[in-house]
C-alpha positions as CSV (number, residue, x, y, z in Angstrom):
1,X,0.0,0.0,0.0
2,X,1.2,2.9,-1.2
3,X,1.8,6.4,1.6
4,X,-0.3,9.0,0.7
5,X,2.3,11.5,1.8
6,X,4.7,10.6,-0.7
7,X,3.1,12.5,-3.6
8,X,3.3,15.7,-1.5
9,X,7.1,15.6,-1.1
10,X,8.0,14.3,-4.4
11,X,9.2,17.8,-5.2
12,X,12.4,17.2,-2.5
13,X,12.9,13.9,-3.4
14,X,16.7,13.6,-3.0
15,X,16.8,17.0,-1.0
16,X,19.4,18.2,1.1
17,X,17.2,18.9,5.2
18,X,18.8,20.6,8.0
19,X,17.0,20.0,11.4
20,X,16.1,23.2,13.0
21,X,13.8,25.4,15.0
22,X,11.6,26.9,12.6
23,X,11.9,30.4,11.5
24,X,9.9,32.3,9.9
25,X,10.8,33.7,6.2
26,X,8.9,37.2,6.8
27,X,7.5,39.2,9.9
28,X,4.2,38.4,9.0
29,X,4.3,34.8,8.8
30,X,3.6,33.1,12.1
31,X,4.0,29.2,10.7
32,X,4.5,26.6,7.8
33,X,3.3,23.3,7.4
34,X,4.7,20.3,7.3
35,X,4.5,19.6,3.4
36,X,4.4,15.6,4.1
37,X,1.2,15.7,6.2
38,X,0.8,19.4,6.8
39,X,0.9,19.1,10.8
40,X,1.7,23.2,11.2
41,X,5.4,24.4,12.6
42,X,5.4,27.5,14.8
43,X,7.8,29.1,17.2
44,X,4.3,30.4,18.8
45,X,2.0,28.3,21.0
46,X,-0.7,27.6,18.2
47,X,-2.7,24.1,19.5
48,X,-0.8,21.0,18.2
49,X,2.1,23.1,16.2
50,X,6.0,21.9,16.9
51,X,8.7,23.9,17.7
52,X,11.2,22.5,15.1
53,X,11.7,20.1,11.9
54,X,13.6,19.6,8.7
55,X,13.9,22.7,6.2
56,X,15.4,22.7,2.8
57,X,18.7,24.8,2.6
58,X,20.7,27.1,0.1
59,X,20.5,24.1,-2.5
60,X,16.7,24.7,-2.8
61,X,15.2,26.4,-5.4
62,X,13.0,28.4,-2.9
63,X,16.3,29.2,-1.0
64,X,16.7,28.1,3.1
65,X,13.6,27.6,5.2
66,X,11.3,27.6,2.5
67,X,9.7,24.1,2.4
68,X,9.1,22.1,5.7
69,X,9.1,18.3,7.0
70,X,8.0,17.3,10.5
71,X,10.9,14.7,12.4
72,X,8.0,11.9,12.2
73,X,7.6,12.4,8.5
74,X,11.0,12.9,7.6
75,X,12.0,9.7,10.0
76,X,9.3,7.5,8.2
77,X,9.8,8.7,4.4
78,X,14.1,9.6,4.5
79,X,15.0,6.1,3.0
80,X,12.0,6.5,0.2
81,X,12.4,9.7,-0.8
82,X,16.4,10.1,-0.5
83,X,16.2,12.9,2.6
84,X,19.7,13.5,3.8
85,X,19.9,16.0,7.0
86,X,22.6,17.8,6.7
């Protein structure tokens, strides 16, 4: 059976992820969602939201921070998708 998450992050399959505490790309952006199963990533105390995941770096297209993966995702769909943390 196929994961349903796995068409989501085709676009960083083989992506270069740095673990980190998210940061926000512009002063009005409070969040980003995971773009695996879209579980929301804040440095504010929004219900359910976690402090910290795997962003794409300089190598993206989008530049650093742009795109986000939560650890669970990124732990179950590294070896599938070719995720390397840098």
């Amino acid at each position: 059976m196929s994961d349903w998450r796995l068409d989501q992050v085709e676009r960083l399959r083989g992506a270069a992820l740095r673990f980190s505490a998210w940061k926000s790309l512009d002063p009005d952006w409070d969040h980003d969602h995971c773009l695996a199963c879209g579980v929301k990533l804040s440095d504010r105390p929004f219900k359910d939201s976690l402090p910290e995941g795997y962003a794409t770096t300089e190598s993206d297209p989008h530049g650093p921070y742009y795109h986000w993966v939560c650890v669970p995702c990124f732990e179950e769909l590294k070896a599938e998708i070719g995720w390397v943390a840098v």
